[in-house]
Backbone as CSV, one residue per row, in Angstrom:
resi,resn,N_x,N_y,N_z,CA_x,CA_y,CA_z,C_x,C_y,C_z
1,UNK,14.995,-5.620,11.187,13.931,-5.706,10.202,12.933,-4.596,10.462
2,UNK,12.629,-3.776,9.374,11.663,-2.690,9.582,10.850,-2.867,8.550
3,UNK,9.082,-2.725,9.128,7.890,-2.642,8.190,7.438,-1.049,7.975
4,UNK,7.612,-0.931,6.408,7.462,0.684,6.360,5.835,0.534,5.740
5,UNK,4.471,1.199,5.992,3.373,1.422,5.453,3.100,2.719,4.836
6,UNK,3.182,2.491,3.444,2.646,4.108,3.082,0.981,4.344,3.143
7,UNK,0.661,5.070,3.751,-1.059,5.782,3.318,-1.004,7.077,3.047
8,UNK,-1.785,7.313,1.930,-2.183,9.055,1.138,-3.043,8.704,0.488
9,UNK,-3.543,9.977,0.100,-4.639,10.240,-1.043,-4.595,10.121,-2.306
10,UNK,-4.944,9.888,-3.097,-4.550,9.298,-4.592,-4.429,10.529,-5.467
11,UNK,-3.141,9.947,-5.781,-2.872,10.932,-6.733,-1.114,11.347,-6.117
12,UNK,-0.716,11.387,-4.845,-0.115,11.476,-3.976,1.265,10.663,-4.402
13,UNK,2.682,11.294,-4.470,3.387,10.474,-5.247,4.105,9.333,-3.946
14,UNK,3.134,8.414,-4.027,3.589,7.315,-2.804,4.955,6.227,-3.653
15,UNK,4.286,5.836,-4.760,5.225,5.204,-5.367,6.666,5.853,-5.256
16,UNK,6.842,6.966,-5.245,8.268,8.061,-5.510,8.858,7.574,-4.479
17,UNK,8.139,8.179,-3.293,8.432,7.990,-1.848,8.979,6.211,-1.768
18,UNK,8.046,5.771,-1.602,8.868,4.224,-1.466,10.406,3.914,-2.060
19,UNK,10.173,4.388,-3.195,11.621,4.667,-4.128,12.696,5.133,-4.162
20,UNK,12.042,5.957,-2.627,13.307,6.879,-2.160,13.491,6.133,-1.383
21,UNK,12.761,5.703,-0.188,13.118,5.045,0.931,14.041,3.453,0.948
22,UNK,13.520,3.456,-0.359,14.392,1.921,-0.653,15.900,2.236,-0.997
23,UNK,15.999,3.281,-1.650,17.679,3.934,-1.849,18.264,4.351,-1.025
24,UNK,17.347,4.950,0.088,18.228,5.287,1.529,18.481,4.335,1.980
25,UNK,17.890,3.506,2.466,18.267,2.586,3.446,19.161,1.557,2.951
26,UNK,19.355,1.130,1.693,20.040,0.372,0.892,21.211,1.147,0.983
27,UNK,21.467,2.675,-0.012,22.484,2.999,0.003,23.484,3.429,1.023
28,UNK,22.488,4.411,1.879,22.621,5.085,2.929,23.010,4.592,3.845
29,UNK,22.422,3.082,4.444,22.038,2.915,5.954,22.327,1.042,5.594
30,UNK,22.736,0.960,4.574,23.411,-0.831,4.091,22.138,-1.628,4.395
31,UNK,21.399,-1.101,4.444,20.242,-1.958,4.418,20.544,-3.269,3.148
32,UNK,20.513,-4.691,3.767,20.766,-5.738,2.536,20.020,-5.572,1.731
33,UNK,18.461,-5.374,1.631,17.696,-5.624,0.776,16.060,-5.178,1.698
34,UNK,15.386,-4.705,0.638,14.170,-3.575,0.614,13.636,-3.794,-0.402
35,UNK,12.124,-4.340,0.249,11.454,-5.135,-0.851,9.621,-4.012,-0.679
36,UNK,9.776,-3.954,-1.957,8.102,-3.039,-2.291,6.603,-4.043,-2.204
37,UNK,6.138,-3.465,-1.596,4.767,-4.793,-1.574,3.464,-4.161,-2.305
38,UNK,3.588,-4.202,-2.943,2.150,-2.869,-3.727,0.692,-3.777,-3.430
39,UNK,0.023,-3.290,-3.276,-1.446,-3.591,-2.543,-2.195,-3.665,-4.110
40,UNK,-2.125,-2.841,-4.886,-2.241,-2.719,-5.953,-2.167,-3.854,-7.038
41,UNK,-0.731,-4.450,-6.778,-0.537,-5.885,-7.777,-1.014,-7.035,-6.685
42,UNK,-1.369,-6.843,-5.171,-2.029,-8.015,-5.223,-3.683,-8.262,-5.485
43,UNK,-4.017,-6.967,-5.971,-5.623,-7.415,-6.419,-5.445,-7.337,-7.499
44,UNK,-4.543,-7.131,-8.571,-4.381,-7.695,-10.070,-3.840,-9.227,-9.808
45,UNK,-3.366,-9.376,-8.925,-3.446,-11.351,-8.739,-4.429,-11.778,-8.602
46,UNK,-5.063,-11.435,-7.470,-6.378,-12.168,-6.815,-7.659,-11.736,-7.530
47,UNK,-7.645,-10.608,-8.778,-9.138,-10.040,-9.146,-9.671,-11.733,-9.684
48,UNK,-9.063,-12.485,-9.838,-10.182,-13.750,-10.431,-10.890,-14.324,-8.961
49,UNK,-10.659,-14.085,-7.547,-11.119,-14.885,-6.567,-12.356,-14.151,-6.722
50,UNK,-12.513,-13.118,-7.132,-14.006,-12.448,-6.942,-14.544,-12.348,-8.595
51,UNK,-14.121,-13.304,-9.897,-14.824,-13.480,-10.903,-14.457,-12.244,-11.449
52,UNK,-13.184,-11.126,-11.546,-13.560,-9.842,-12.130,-11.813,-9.820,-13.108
53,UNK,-12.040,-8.837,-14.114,-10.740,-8.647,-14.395,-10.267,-7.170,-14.576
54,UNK,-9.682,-7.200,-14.450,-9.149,-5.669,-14.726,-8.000,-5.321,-16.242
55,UNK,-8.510,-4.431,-16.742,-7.619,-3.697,-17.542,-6.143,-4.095,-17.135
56,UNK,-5.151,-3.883,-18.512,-4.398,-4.103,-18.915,-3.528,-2.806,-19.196
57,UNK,-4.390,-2.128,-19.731,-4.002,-0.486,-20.124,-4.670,0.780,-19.534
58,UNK,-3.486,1.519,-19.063,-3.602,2.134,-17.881,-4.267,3.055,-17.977
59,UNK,-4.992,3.554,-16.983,-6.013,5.059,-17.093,-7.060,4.831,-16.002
60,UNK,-8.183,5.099,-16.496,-8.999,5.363,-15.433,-9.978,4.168,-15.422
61,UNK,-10.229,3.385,-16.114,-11.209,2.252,-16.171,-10.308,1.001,-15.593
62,UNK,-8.766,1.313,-15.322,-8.151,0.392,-14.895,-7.959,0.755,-13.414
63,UNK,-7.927,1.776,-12.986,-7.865,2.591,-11.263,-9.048,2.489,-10.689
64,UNK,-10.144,2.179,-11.448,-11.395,2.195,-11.512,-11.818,0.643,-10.997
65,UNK,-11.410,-0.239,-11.568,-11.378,-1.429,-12.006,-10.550,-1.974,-10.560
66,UNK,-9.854,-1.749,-10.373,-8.515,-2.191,-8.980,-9.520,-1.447,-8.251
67,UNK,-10.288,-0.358,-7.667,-10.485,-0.246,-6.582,-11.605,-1.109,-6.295
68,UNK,-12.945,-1.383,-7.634,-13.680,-2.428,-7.335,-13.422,-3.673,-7.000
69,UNK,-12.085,-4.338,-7.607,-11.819,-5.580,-7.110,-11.343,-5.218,-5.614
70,UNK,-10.753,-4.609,-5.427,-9.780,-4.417,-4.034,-11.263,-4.438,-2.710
71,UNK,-12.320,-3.369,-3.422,-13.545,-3.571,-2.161,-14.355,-4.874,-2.388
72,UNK,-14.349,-5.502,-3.864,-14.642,-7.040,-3.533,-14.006,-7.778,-2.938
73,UNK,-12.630,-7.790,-2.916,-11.767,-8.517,-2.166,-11.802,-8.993,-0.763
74,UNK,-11.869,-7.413,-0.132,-12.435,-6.977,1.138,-14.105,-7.606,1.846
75,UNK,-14.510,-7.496,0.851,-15.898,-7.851,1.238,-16.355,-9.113,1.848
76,UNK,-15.250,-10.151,0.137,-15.638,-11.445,0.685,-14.722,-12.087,1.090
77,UNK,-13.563,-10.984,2.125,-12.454,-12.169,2.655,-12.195,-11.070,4.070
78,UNK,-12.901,-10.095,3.751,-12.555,-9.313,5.625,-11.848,-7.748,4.826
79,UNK,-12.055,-6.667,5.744,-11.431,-5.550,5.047,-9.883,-5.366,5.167
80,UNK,-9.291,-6.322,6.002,-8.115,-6.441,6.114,-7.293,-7.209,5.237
81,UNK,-8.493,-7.967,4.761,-7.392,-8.637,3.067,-6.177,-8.185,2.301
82,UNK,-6.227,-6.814,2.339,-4.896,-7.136,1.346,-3.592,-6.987,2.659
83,UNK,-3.727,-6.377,3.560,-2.813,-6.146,4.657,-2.437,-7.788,5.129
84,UNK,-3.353,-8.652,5.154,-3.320,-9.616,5.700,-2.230,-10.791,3.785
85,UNK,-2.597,-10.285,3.244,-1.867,-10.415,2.295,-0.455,-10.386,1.551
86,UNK,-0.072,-8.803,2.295,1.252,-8.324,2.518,1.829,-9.103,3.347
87,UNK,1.206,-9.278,4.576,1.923,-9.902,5.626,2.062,-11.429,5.337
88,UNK,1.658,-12.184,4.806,1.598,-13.386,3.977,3.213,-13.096,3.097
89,UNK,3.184,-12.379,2.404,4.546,-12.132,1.500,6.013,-11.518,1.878
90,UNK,5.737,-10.843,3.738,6.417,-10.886,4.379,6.942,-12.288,4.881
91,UNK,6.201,-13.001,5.288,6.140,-14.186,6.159,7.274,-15.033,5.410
92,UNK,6.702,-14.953,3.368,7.332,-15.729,2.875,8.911,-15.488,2.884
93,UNK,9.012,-14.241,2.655,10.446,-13.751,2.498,11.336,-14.466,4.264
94,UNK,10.729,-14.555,4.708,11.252,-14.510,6.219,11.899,-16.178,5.945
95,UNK,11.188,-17.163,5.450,10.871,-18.423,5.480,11.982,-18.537,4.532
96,UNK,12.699,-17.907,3.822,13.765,-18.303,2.738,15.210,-18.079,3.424
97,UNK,15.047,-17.116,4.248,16.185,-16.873,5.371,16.244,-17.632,6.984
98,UNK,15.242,-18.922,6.586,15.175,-19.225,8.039,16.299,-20.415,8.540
99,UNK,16.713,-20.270,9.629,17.830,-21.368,9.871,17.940,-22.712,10.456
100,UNK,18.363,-23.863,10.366,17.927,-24.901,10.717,19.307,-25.533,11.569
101,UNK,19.638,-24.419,12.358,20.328,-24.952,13.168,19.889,-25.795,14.586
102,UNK,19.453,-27.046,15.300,18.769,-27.450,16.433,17.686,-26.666,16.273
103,UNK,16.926,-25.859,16.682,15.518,-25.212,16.711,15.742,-24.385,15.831
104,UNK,14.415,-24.649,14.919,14.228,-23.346,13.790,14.301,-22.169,13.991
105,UNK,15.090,-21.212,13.351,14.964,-20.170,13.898,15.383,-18.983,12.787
106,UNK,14.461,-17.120,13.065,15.063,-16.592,12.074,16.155,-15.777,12.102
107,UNK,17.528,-15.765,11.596,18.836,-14.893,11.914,18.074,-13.370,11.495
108,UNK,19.103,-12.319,12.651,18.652,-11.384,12.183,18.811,-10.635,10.788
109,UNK,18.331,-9.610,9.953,18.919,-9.148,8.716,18.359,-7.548,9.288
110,UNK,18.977,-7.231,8.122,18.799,-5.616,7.739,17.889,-5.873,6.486
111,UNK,16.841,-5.985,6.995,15.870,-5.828,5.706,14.500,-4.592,5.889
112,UNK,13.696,-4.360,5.274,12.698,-3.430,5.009,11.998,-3.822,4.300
113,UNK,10.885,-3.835,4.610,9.508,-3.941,3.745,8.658,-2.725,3.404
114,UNK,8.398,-2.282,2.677,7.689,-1.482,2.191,6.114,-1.537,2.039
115,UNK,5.039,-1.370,2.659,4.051,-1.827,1.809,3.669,-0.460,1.355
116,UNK,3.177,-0.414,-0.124,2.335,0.532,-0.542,1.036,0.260,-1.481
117,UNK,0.065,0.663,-0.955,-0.236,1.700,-0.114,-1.517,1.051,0.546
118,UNK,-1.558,0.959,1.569,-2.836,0.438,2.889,-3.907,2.037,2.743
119,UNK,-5.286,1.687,2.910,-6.466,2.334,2.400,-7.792,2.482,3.488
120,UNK,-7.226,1.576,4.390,-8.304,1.381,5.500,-7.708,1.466,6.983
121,UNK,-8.727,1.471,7.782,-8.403,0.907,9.265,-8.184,-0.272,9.659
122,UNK,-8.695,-1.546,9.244,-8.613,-2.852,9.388,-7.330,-2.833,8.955
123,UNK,-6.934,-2.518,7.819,-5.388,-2.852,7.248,-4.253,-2.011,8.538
124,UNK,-4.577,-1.129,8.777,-3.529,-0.275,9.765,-3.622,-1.079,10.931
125,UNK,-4.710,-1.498,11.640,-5.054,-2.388,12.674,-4.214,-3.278,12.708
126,UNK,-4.650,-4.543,11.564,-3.565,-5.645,11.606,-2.207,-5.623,11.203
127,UNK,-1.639,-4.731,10.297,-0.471,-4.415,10.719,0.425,-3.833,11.432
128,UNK,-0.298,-2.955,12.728,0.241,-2.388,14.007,-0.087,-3.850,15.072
129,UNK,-0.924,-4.941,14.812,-0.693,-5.993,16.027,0.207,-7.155,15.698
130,UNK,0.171,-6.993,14.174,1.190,-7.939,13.674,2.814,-7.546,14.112
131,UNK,3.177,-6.748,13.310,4.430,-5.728,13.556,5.175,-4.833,14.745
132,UNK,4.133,-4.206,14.949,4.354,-3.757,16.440,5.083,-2.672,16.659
133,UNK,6.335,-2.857,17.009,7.238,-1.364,17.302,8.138,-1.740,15.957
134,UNK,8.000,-2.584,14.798,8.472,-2.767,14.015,8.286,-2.028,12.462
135,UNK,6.982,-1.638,13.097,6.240,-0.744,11.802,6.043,0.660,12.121
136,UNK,6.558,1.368,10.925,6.509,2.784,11.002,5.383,2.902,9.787
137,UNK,4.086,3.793,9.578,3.106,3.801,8.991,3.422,5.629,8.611
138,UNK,3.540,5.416,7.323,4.043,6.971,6.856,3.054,7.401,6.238
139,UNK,2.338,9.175,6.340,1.564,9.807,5.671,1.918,10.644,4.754
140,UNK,1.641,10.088,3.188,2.233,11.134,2.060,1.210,11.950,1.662
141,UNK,1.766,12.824,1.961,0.450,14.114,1.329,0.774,15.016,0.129
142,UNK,-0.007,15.221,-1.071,0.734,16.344,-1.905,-0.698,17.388,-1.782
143,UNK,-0.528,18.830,-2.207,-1.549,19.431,-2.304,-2.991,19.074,-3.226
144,UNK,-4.182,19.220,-3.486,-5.147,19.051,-3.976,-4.145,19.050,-5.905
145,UNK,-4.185,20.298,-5.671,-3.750,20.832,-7.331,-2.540,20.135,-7.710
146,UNK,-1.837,19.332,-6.787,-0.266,18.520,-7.233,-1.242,17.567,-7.892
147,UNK,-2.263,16.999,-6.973,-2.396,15.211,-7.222,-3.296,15.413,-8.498
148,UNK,-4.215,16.252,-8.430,-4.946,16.808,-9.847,-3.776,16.612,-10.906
149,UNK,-3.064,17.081,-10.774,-2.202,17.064,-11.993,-1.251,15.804,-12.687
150,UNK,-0.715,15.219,-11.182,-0.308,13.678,-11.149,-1.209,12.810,-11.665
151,UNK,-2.708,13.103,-11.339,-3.813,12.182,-12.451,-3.779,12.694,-13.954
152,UNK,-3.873,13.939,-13.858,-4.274,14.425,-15.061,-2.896,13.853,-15.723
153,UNK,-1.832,13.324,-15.855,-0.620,13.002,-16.304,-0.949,11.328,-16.587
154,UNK,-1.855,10.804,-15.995,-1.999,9.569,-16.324,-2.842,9.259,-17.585
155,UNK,-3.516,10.254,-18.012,-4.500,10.326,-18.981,-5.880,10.786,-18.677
156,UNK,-6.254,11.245,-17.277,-7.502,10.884,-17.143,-7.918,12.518,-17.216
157,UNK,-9.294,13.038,-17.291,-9.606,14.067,-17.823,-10.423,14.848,-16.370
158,UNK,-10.527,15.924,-16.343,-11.284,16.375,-14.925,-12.069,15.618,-14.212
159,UNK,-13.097,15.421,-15.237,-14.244,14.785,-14.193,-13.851,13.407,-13.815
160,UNK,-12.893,12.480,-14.357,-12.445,11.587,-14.264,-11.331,11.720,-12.956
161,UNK,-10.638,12.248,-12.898,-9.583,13.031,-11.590,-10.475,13.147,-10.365
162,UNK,-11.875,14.295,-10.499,-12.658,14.659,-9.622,-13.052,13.354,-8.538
163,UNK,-13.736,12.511,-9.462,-14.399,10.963,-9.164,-13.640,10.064,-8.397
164,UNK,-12.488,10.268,-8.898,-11.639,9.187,-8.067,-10.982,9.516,-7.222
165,UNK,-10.760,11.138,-6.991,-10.267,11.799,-5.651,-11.526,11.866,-4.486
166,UNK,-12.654,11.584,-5.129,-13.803,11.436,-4.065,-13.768,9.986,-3.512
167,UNK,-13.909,9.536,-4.642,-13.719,7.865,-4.153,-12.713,7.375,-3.528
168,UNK,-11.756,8.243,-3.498,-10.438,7.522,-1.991,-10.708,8.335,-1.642
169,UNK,-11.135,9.117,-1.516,-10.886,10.022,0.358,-12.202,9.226,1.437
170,UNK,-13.121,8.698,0.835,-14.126,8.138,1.784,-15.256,7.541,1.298
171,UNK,-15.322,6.144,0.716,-16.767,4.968,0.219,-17.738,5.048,1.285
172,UNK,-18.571,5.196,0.725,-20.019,4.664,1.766,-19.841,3.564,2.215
173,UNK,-19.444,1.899,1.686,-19.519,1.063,1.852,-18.512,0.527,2.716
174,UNK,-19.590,-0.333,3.969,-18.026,-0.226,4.602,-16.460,-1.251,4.606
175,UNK,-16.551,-2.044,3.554,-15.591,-2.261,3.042,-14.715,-1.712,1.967
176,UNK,-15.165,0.006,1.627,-14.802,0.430,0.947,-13.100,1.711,1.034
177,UNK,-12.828,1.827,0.222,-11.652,2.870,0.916,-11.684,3.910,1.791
178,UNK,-11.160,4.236,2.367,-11.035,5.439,4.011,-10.255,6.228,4.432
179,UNK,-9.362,6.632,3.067,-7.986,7.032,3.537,-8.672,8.058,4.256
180,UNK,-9.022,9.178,3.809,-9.320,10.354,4.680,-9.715,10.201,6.510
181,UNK,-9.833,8.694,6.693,-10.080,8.357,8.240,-9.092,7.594,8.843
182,UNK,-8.336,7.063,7.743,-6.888,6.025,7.982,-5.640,7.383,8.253
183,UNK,-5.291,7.679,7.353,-4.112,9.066,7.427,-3.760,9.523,8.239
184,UNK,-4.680,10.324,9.380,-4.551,11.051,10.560,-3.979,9.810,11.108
185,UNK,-4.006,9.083,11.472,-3.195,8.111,12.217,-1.973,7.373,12.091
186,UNK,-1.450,7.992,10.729,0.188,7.586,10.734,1.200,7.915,11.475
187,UNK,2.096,7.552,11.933,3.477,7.774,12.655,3.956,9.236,12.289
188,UNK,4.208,9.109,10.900,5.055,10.401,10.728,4.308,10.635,9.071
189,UNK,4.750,12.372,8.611,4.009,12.607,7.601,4.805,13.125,6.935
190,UNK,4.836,13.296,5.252,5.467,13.786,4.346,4.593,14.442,3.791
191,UNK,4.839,16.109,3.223,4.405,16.783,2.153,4.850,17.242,1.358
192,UNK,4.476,16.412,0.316,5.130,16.327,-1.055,4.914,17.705,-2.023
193,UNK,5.375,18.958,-2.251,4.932,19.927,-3.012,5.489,20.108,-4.029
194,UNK,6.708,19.216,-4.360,7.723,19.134,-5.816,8.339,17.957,-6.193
């Protein structure tokens, strides 16, 4: 069983990456099954625990919208919430394969978890004490002018791109996003230039 963590800067094609990694190891390496955990759809679950909703239709008032719930989330449940979340949906998957032969117990598999994408230190924290030598924490990087353009492809317009490449690389608040202080500390790194 391997826990894969993506962290990058937004805009950064992490989703791709996961996409690949799930075809290698599946196709490649017989991995049974490789499951995506997006950090992303669990604060479009949980945006009602903090009274908020988010857009429906995609762009920038909805990226906008997910990162405020995601630092409410954080705020009023610990900054490790959504990590602690993932690992909750790990747990479950584990619990469907568990065996009830004399003492409970879990058989081994060839499985992979994916989470994408962790944003903080608290989240890297608890999933390096949870996981252990089990988790590999990957850094996707594309150049400034790639991820500019990967936004600008979503609809959103310069100053709109500008704003939200400021706003993940480092919040004042300190339950707020950190990649730019999380990143340097991944296992291994990818740079994405095509």
């Amino acid at each position: 069983e391997l826990v894969i963590a993506l962290c990058g800067p937004i805009g950064s094609p992490l989703h791709e990456v996961a996409s690949a990694i799930e075809h290698m190891l599946v196709g490649t390496f017989d991995y049974e099954q490789c499951t995506k955990i997006r950090l992303s759809s669990l604060i479009n679950e949980y945006a009602s625990r903090v009274q908020k909703e988010i857009p429906t239709k995609a762009g920038f008032d909805k990226i906008q919208a997910q990162i405020d719930v995601g630092n409410d989330l954080r705020e009023k449940y610990g900054a490790s919430i959504l990590a602690e979340l993932a690992v909750n949906s790990i747990r479950l998957d584990r619990e469907q394969h568990k065996t009830t032969t004399g003492a409970e117990s879990y058989a081994p598999r060839r499985v992979c978890h994916i989470i994408d994408y962790i944003k903080n230190q608290e989240e890297l924290d608890l999933l390096r004490m949870v996981y252990r030598e089990m988790l590999y924490v990957v850094g996707v990087f594309s150049p400034l002018d790639q991820r500019e353009e990967n936004l600008k492809r979503k609809g959103l317009d310069p100053a709109q791109v500008y704003q939200l490449i400021d706003r993940d690389s480092g919040e004042e608040a300190k339950t707020g996003q950190t990649v730019r202080d999380t990143f340097p500390q991944c296992d291994f790194f990818l740079r994405m230039d095509s």
